[in-house]
Each structure stands twice: as C-alpha cells, then as structure tokens.
C-alpha positions as CSV (number, residue, x, y, z in Angstrom):
1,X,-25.8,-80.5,-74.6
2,X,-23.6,-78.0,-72.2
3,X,-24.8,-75.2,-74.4
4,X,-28.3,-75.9,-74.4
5,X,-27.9,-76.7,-70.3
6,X,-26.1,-72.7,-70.4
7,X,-29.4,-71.4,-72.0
8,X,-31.7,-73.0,-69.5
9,X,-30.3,-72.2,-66.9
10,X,-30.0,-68.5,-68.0
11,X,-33.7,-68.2,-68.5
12,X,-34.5,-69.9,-65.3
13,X,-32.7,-67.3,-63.6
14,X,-34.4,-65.0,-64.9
15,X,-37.6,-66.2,-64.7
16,X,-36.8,-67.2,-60.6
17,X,-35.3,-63.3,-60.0
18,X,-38.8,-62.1,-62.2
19,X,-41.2,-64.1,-60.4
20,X,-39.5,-62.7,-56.6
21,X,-40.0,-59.2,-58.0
22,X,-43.2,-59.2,-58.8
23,X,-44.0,-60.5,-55.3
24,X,-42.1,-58.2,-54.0
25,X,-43.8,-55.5,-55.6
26,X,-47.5,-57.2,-54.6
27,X,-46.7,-57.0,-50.6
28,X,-45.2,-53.3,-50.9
29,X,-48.7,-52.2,-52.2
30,X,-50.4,-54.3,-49.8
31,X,-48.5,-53.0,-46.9
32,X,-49.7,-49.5,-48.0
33,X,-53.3,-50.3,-48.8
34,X,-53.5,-51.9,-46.0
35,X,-52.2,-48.5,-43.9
36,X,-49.5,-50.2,-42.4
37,X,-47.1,-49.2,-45.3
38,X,-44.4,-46.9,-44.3
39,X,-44.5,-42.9,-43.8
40,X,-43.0,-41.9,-46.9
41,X,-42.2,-37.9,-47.7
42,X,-44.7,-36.9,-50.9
43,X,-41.0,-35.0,-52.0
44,X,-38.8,-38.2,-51.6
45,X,-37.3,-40.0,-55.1
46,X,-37.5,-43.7,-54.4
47,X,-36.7,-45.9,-57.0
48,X,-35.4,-49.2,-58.1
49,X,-32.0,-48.0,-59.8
50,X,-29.7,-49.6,-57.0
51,X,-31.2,-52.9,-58.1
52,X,-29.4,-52.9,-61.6
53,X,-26.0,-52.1,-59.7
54,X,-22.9,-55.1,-60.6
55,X,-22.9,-55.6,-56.6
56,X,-25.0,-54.5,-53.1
57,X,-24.6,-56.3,-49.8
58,X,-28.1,-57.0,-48.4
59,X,-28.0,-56.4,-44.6
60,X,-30.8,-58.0,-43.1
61,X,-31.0,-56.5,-38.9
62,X,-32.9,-58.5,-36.5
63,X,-35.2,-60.0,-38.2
64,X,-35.4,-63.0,-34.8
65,X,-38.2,-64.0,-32.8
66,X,-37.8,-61.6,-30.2
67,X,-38.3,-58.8,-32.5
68,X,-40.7,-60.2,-35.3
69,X,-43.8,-62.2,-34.5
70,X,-45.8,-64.4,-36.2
71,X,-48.5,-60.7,-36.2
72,X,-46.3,-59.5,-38.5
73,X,-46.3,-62.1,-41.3
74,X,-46.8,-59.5,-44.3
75,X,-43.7,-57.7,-43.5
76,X,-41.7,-60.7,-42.9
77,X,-42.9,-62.0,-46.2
78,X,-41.5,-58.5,-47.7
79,X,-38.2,-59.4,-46.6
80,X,-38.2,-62.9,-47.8
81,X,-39.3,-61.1,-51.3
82,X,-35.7,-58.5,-51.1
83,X,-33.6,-62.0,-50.0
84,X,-35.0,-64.0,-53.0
85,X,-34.5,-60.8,-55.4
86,X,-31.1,-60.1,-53.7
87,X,-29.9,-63.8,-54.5
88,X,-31.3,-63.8,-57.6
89,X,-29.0,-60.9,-58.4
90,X,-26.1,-62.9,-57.0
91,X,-25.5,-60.3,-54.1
92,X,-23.8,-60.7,-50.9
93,X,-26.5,-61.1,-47.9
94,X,-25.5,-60.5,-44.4
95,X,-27.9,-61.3,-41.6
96,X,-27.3,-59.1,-38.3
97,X,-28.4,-60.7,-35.2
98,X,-28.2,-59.4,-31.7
99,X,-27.1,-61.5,-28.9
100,X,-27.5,-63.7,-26.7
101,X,-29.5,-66.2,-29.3
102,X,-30.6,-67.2,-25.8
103,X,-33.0,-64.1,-25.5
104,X,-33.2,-63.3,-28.9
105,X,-33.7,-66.3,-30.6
106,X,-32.0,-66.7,-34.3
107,X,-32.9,-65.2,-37.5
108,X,-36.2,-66.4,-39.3
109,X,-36.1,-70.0,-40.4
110,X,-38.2,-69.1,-43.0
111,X,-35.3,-66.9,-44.4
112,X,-32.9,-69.3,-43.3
113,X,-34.6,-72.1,-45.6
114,X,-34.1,-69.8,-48.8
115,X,-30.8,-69.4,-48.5
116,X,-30.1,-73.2,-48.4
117,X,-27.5,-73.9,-51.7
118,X,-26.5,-69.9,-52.0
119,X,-23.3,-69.1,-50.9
120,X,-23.1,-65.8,-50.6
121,X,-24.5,-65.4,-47.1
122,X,-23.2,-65.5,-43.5
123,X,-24.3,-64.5,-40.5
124,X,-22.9,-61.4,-38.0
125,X,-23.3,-61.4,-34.6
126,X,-23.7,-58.2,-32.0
127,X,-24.4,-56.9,-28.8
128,X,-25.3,-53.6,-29.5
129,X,-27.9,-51.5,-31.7
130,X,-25.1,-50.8,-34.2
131,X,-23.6,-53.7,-36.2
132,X,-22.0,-51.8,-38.7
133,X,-18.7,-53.0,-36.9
134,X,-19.4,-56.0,-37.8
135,X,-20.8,-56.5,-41.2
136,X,-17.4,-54.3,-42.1
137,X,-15.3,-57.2,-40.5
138,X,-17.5,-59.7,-41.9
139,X,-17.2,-58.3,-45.6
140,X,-13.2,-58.0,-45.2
141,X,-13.0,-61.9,-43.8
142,X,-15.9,-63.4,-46.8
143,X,-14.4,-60.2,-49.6
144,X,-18.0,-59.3,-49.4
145,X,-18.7,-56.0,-52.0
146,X,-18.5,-52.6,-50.2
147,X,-19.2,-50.9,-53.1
148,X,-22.9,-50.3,-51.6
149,X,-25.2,-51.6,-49.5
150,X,-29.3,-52.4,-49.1
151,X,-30.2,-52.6,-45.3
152,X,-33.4,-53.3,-44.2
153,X,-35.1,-55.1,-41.0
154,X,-36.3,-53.9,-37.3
155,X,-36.3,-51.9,-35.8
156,X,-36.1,-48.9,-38.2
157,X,-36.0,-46.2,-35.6
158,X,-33.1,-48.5,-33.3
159,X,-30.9,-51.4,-34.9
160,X,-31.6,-50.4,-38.6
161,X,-30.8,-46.2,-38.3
162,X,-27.6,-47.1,-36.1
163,X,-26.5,-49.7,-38.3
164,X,-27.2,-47.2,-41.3
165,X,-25.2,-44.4,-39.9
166,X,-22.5,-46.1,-39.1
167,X,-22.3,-47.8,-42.5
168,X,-22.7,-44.5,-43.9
169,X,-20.0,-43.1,-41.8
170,X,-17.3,-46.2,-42.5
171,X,-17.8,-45.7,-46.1
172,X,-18.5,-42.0,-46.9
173,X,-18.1,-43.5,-51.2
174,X,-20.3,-45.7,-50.8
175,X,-24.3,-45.6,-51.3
176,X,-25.8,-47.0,-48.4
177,X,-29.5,-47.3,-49.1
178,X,-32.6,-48.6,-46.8
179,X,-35.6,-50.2,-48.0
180,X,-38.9,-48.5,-46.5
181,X,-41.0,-51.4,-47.3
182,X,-38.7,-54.2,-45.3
183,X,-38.2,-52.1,-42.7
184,X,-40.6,-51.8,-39.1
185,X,-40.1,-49.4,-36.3
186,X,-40.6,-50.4,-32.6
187,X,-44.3,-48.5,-32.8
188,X,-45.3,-50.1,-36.0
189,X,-44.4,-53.8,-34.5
190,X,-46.2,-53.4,-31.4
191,X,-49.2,-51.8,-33.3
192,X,-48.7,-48.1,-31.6
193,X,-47.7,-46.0,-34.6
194,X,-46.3,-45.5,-37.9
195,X,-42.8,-44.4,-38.7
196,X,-42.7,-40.8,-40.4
197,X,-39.6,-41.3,-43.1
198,X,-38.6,-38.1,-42.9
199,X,-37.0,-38.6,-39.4
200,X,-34.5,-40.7,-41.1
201,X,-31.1,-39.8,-40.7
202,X,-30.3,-37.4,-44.2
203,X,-26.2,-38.0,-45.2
204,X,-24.7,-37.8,-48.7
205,X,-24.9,-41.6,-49.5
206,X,-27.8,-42.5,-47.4
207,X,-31.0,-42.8,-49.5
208,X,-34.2,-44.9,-49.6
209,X,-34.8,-47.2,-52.4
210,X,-37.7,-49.3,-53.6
211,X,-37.9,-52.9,-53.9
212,X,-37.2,-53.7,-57.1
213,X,-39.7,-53.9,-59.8
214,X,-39.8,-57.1,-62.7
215,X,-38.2,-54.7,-64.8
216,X,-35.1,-53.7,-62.9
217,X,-34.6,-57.8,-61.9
218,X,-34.5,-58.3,-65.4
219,X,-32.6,-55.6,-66.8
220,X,-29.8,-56.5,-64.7
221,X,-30.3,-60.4,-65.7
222,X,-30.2,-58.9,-69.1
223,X,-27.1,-57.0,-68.4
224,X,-24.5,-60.5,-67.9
225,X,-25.1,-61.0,-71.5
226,X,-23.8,-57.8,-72.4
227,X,-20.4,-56.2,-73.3
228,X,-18.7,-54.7,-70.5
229,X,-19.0,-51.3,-72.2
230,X,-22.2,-51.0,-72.6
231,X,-23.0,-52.6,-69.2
232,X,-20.8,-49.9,-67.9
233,X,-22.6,-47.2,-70.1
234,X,-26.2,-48.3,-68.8
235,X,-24.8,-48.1,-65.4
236,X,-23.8,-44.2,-65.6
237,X,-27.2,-43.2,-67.3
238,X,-29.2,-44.9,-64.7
239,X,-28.3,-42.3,-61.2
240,X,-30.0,-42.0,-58.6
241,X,-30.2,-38.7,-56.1
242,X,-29.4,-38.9,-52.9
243,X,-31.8,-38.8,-50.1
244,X,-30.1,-35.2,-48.6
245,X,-30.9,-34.1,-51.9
246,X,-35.1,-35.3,-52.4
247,X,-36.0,-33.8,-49.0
C-alpha cells in the first residue's frame, strides 16, 4: 500500500506542476495578443532552461494593493501561474514587500491562499526599492538556495531592476534571471506605456527567461526519478546564454 501511495503521489505532482504550466503558458500569449505583453528585443534568447535547474528562489516584489489593482487581474493571474509552477518544482519562494503594510497593504491573498501547506515560503520585509539586502538575509536564516534566482513582480523599471541588480551584484556566480511576462512597469500599471526590455540592466548573470512550458515542468518532474549522473549530464547539455550576450 505505501508503494502504491509513492506512485500516486508521484503522478499527481506531475500532473498539478503540468496543469500550472500550461496556464502559465495561456496568459503569457494572452498578455501579448492582447498588446499588453512585454517589449521584448526580436534578438533576445528567452527560454525555459532555468526551469529544469535542481534549485531557483522565486522572488516575488510587490505584488500588494498599493501597487497591483484589481485592473490588472491578467498579470496577477501570471504570477499566481510562476508561484504554482515554482512550488510544483519544490523551489524556495520569497515574497518582497515594502513597508509600512499600513500604506502598502500586504502581498495578494490570492497568492497567499496557494501557498497554504508549502513550506518553502516566507515573507521579506523593506523600506526601500532594493530588497536584495534582504532576501540574502532571509535565504542565510531559512538556508534558502542561492544557487540562482527567478524574480519577477512591479514595478519592472523600480523595485524589480534594483532588486535584480543588487542580486546580481551579491552573487556575481549566480544566474539571476527575470520573468518578462510576471513583471509590470509603473507605465504599464497605470495604463501609460509599455516597457521596452532592452532598457533592462545587461550583467553577466542577469538574463530573461520564459515561464516555463508543460515540457520543462515535466522534464524536471521526470528528472527525481533519475540517477544522479544522468540528472547531472541533462543539466550541462541544457545552457542557457546570458542576456549581455543575446543583445
């Protein structure tokens, strides 16, 4: 009976991190159909290679009522998509909030809700556009990977770049890569503009990445049922250039 509870609860996991992909995948497209996807250079290599990685931390910036309204429903529902794939991965997920709650209100509910029963999450709290600060303080106290990290939120031209940069700065080994499609600038929440991509800050280990795709979920479900070497083998065939390198 505990091996037949083992096997169903494998495929259910893969099934759950399947079904969060493909959504995933279905509001990126609609985002750009719908011309409100983001600016992204024709030149620019974005992929879903990070997402078969053994370990990310998912930082999640802002994403409170002050910032994000109810308007803005199809990009919240993008980051609800990266959470659910993130967990389903069993990564780390860090939520940045800036203070006072007070004035800024707390991070989504809605994201709040599905995290309920994973425990790989906490919350980070500052007072200034960076937090980079502290999700490194956060990872050292919860031993939190900082092998890489997926960062994505509001606003993409503010909170997100600082935080990125100074991620990118405090570990110059490790990839720190944005998503494009979770990600809103000030313009693009107040309905004013779009964000032009190429702006974006260009370092050695930043990059932009996808959201992931069924495929990549699944190959990395996949992978826990292989040997370590040949985990480790599908990992160093699978690279990914940098973004300093694409543009």
């Amino acid at each position: 009976m505990l091996g037949l509870g083992i096997i169903f609860g494998f495929f259910l996991h893969r099934r759950q991190a399947r079904l969060a992909a493909l959504e995933a995948t279905r509001l990126q497209q609609a985002r750009i159909r719908s011309g409100r996807g983001p600016v992204i250079p024709a030149t620019q290599n974005i992929d879903g290679a990070s997402w078969q990685s053994p370990g990310r931390t998912l930082v999640v910036v802002d994403i409170q009522s002050y910032f994000v309204k109810d308007v803005h429903r199809q990009f919240i529902e993008g980051v609800e998509s990266l959470v659910r794939s993130a967990i389903a991965l069993g990564w780390s997920i860090i939520l940045l909030e800036f203070r006072p709650t007070e004035t800024y209100g707390a991070t989504w509910q809605r994201i709040i809700d599905l995290l309920k029963g994973y425990d790989r999450w906490d919350t980070a709290y500052k007072g200034q556009p960076d937090g980079s600060t502290e999700v490194q303080q956060l990872c050292h106290k919860n031993q939190y990977t900082i092998e890489g990290f997926v960062v994505c939120g509001v606003y993409t031209d503010q909170c997100v770049l600082e935080t990125v940069t100074g991620l990118a700065s405090k570990y110059p080994r490790s990839a720190v890569e944005v998503v494009p499609a979770a990600s809103m600038s000030y313009p693009e929440t107040q309905s004013t503009g779009r964000y032009d991509w190429k702006r974006f800050p260009k370092a050695a280990n930043i990059s932009l990445i996808a959201v992931p795709t069924e495929q990549c979920v699944e190959d990395h479900s996949l992978s826990h049922s292989e040997p370590a070497a040949a985990m480790q083998e599908m990992l160093v065939t699978r690279s990914k250039p940098s973004l300093a390198a694409a543009i």
